[in-house]
C-alpha positions in Angstrom: -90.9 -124.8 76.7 -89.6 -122.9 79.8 -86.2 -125.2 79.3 -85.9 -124.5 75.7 -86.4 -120.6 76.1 -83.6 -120.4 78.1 -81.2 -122.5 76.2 -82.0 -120.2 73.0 -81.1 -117.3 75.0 -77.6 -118.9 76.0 -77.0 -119.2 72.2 -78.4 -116.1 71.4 -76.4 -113.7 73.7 -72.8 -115.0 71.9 -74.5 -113.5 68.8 -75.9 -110.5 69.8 -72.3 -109.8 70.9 -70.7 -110.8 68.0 -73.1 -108.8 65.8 -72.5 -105.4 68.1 -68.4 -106.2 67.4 -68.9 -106.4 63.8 -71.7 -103.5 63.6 -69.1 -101.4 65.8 -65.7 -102.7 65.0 -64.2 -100.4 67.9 -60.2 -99.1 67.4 -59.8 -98.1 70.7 -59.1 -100.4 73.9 -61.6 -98.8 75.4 -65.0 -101.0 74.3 -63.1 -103.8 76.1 -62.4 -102.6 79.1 -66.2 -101.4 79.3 -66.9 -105.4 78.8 -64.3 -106.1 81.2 -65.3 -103.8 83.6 -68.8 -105.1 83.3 -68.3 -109.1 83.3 -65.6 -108.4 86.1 -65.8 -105.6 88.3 -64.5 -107.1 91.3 -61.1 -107.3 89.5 -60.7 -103.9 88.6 -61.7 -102.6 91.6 -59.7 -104.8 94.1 -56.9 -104.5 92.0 -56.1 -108.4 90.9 -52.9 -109.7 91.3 -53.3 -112.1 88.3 -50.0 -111.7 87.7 -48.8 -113.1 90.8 -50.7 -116.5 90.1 -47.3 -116.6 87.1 -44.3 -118.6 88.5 -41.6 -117.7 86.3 -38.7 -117.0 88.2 -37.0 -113.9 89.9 -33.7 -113.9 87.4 -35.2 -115.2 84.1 -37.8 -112.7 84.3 -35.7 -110.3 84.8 -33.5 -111.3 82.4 -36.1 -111.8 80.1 -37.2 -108.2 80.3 -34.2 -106.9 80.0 -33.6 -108.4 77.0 -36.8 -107.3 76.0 -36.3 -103.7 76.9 -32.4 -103.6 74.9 -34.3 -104.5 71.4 -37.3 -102.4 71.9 -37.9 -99.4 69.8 -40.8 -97.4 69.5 -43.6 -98.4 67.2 -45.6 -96.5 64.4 -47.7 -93.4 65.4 -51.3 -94.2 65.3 -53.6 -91.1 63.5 -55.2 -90.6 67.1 -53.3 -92.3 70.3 -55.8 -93.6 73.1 -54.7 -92.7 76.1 -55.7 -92.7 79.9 -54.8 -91.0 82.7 -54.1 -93.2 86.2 -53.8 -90.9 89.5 -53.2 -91.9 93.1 -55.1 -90.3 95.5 -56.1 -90.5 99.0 -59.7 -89.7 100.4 -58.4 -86.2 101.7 -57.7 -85.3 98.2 -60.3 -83.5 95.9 -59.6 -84.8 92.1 -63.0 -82.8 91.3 -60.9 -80.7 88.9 -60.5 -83.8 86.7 -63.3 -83.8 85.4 -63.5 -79.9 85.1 -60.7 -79.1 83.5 -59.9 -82.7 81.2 -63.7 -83.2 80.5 -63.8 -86.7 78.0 -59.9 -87.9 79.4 -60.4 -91.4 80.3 -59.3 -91.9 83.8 -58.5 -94.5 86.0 -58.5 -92.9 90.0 -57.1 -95.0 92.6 -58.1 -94.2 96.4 -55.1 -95.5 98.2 -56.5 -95.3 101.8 -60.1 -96.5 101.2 -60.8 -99.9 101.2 -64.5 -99.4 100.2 -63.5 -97.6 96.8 -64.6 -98.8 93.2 -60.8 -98.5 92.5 -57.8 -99.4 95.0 -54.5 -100.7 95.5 -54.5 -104.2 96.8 -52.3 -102.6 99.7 -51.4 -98.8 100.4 -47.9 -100.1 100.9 -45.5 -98.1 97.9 -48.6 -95.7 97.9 -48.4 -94.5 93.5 -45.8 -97.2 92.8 -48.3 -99.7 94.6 -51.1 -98.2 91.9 -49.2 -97.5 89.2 -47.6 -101.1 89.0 -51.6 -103.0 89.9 -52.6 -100.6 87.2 -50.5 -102.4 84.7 -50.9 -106.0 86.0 -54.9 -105.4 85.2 -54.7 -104.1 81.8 -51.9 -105.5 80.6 -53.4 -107.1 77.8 -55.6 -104.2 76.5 -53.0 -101.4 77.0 -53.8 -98.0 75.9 -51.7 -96.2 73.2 -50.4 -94.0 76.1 -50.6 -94.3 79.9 -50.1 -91.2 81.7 -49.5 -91.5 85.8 -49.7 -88.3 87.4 -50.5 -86.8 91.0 -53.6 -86.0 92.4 -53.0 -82.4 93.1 -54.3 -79.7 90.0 -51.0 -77.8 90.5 -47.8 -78.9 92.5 -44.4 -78.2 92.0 -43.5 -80.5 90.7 -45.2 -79.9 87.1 -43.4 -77.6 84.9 -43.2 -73.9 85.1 -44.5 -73.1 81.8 -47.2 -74.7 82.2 -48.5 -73.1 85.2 -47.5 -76.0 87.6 -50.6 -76.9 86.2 -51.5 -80.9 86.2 -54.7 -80.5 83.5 -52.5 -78.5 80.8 -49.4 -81.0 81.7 -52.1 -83.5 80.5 -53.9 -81.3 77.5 -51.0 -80.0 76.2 -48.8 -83.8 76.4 -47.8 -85.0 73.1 -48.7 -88.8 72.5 -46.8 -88.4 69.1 -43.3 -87.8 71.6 -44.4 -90.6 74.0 -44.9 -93.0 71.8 -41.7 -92.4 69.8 -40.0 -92.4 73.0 -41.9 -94.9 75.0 -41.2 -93.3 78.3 -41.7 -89.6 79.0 -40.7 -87.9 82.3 -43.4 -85.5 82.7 -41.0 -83.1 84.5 -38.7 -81.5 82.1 -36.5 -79.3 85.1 -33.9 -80.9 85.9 -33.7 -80.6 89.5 -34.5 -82.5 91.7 -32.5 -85.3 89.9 -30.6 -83.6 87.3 -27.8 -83.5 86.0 -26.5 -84.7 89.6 -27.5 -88.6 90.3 -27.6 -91.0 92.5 -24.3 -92.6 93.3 -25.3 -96.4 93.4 -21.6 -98.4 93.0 -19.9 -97.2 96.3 -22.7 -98.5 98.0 -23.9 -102.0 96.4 -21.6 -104.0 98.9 -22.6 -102.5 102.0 -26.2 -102.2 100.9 -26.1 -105.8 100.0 -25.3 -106.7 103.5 -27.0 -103.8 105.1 -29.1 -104.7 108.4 -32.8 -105.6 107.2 -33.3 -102.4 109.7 -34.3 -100.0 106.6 -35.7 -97.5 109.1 -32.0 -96.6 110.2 -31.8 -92.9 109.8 -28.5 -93.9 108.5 -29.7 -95.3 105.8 -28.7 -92.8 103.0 -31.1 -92.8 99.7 -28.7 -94.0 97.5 -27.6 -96.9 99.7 -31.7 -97.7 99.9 -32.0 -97.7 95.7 -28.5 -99.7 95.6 -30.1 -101.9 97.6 -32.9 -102.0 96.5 -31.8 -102.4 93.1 -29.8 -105.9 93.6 -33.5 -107.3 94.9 -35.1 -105.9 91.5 -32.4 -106.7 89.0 -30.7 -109.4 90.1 -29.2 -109.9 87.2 -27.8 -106.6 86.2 -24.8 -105.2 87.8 -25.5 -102.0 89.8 -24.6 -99.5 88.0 -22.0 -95.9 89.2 -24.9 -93.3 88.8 -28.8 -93.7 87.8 -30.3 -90.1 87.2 -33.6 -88.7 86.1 -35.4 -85.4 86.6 -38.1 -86.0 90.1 -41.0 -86.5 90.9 -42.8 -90.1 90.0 -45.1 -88.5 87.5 -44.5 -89.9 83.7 -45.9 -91.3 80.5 -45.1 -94.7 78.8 -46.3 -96.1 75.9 -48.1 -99.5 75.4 -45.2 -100.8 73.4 -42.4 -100.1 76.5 -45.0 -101.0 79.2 -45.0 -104.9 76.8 -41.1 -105.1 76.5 -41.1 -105.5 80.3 -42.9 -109.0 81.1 -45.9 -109.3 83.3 -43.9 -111.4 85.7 -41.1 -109.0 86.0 -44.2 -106.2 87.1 -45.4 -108.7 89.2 -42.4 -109.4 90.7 -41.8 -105.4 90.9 -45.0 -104.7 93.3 -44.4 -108.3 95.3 -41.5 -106.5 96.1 -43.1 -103.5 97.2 -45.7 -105.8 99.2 -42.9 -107.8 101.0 -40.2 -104.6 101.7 -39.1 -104.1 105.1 -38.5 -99.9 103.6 -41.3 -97.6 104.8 -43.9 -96.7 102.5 -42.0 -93.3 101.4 -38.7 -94.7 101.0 -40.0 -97.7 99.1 -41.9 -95.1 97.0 -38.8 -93.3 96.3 -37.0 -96.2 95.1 -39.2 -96.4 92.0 -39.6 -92.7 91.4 -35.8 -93.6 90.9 -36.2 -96.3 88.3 -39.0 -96.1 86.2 -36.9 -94.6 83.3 -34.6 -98.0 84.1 -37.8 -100.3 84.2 -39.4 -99.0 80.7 -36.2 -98.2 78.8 -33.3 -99.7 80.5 -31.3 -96.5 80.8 -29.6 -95.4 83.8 -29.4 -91.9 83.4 -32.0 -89.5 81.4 -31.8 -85.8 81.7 -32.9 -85.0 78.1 -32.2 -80.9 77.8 -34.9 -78.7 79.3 -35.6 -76.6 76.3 -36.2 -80.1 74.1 -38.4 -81.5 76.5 -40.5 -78.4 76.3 -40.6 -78.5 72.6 -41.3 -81.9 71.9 -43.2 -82.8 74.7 -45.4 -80.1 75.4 -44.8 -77.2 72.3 -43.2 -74.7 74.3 -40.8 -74.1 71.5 -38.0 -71.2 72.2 -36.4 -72.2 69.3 -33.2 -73.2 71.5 -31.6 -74.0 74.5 -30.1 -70.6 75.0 -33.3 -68.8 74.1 -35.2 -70.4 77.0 -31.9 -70.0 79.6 -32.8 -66.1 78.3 -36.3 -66.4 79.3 -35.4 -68.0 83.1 -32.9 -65.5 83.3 -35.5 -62.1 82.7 -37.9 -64.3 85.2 -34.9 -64.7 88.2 -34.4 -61.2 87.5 -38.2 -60.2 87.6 -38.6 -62.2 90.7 -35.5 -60.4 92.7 -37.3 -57.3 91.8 -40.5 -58.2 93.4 -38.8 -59.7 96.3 -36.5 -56.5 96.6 -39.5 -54.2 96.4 -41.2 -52.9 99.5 -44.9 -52.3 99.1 -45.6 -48.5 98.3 -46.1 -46.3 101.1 -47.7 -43.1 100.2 -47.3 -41.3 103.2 -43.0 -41.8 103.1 -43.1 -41.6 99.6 -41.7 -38.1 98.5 -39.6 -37.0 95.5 -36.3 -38.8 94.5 -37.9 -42.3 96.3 -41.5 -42.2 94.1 -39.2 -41.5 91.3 -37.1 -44.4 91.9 -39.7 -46.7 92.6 -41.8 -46.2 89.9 -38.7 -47.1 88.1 -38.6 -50.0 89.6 -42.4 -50.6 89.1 -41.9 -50.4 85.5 -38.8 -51.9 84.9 -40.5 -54.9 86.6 -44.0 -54.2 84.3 -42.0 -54.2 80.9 -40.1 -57.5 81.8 -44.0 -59.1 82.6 -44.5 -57.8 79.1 -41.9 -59.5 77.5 -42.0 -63.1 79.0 -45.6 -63.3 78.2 -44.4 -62.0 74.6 -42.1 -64.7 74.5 -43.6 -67.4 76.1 -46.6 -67.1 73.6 -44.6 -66.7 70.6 -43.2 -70.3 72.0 -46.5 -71.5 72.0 -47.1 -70.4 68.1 -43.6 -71.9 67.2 -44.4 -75.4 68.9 -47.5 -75.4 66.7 -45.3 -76.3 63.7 -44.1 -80.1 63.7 -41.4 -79.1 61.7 -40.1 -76.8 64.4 -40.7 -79.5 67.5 -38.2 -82.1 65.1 -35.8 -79.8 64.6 -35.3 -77.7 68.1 -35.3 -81.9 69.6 -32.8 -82.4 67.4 -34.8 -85.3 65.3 -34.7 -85.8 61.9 -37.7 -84.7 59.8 -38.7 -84.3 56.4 -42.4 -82.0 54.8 -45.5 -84.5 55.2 -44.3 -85.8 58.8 -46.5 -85.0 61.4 -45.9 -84.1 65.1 
């Protein structure tokens, strides 16, 4: 009896299953990566290197993907993109604001330096390239809509201005429509760091190419590392003159872009990152240099500032020269405030209180007008008809963003 009980409930948890998938009929990757998670956790949270069981070889995977990559173009926009955000962190770094400030995002939070944690790199070698590129490998078969990749950091630099530096509205406020119609999606929309000036690659592929295996030479140049490194990665694409793209290793890509590159071509990527004799920052770099040449096979992307805003964000000024006239007020302000000595009461007579309140003012009525501005941008970016047209994108009434 005992014997039959339990091959009844062999046959019986196949249907319970079943049953649950038909009562539920999820859309969204999400229900199987809870299964996943659940029948496998040891793979998510060592970070599997399934991908490097595949033997395909170095040059027809990467000719493969390229390939791939040249006759890609973006798919349809779903009513409501899934999306997940994937961070990099170390243990010193408090990502408590995550679930704060994005309560509900779906996140996937790698601890780089912490060998116990539910989530981590198989190595810290490549720190976020390491992550983002095992991130990948794991779910490449049940993708997200969107994958964002970000830093660990709730504001930096490296976010955009107008958004506060602020990593949580960079994520909030990120269009999936504009990701998924361009696949890839610098989340950085200055262009410096990065842009328009690029790294010079051709002058440098022949004595990169035979460049001593010593990569910690402080002569070693950046752009004589990525040349290099970029005859190991693509060995079957000639190096190109330039490759450009705004800093700093924080982006979105769609499912669709992540697919046109093959799973052996990622694997191959981060076996490269395992096996580099580069150190850990400089082998970082070299991907924060190529992601936009990974996912869409360009060399240079530097799409305009104001566009990026617009259509990626809705920070619409309507143009390019509108926003250059925003900066402009805001370098002003700034000089101001720099220029300006606090007040001191006791030196302060006459002609000088007179001038400095001048000052005070003349600094309080340009405050006024960039946050006049700069919400009046946030109005206009609510139309989709106004993000098509300010990116330069055709549009016609019933589209949506």
């Amino acid at each position: 009896m005992l014997i039959r009980r339990r091959y009844a409930a062999l046959f019986l948890i196949p249907a319970i299953l079943t049953c649950a998938y038909v009562v539920y009929r999820p859309t969204s990757w999400q229900w199987r990566d809870q299964i996943y998670a659940k029948l496998r956790p040891a793979a998510l949270s060592r970070g599997t290197d399934m991908a490097a069981r595949v033997t395909t070889s170095a040059p027809a995977a990467a000719a493969a993907s390229a390939a791939a990559m040249a006759s890609a173009t973006p798919g349809p926009v779903p009513a409501e993109a899934t999306r997940v955000l994937v961070v990099a962190r170390l243990q010193a770094d408090d990502v408590s604001w995550i679930g704060r400030e994005l309560p509900g995002v779906l996140t996937a939070i790698y601890t780089i330096d912490d060998r116990s944690a539910g989530l981590r790199p198989p190595t810290s070698k490549g720190a976020a390239a390491m992550v983002y590129l095992t991130y990948l490998l794991d779910h490449y078969d049940w993708l997200p809509d969107v994958i964002i990749f970000a830093r660990p950091h709730p504001t930096t630099w490296h976010n955009n201005e107008l958004l506060d530096s602020s990593t949580a509205q960079t994520v909030r406020h990120l269009s999936s429509e504009h990701v998924l119609r361009e696949g890839y999606f610098n989340l950085r929309c200055h262009w410096r760091p990065g842009c328009p000036e690029a790294l010079p690659l051709n002058a440098n592929a022949s004595a990169s190419a035979s460049a001593s295996a010593n990569a910690h030479d402080a002569v070693h140049a950046e752009d004589t590392i990525v040349a290099r490194a970029w005859t190991e990665l693509f060995p079957t694409r000639p190096v190109p003159g330039v490759v450009a793209q705004a800093c700093c290793g924080q982006f979105a890509v769609s499912r669709e872009a992540v697919r046109a590159v093959s799973r052996p071509a990622l694997a191959r990527y981060r076996d490269w990152l395992l096996h580099t004799d580069l150190d850990d920052g400089q082998a970082g770099r070299v991907f924060d240099s190529l992601w936009h040449v990974i996912f869409r096979g360009q060399t240079r992307r530097c799409p305009a500032m104001h566009a990026c805003y617009c259509d990626g964000y809705g920070v619409c000024f309507g143009s390019g020269a509108n926003m250059d006239a925003w900066f402009r007020v805001r370098d002003e302000q700034r000089a101001l405030l720099q220029a300006e000595p606090e007040p001191d009461p006791v030196r302060e007579s006459g002609g000088n209180r007179t001038a400095a309140g001048g000052v005070v003012s003349r600094i309080d009525a340009m405050e006024q007008q960039l946050r006049r501005e700069k919400r009046l941008a946030w109005e206009r970016g609510k139309e989709a008809r106004n993000r098509a047209l300010e990116a330069g994108r055709r549009w016609q009434e019933g589209d949506g963003f």
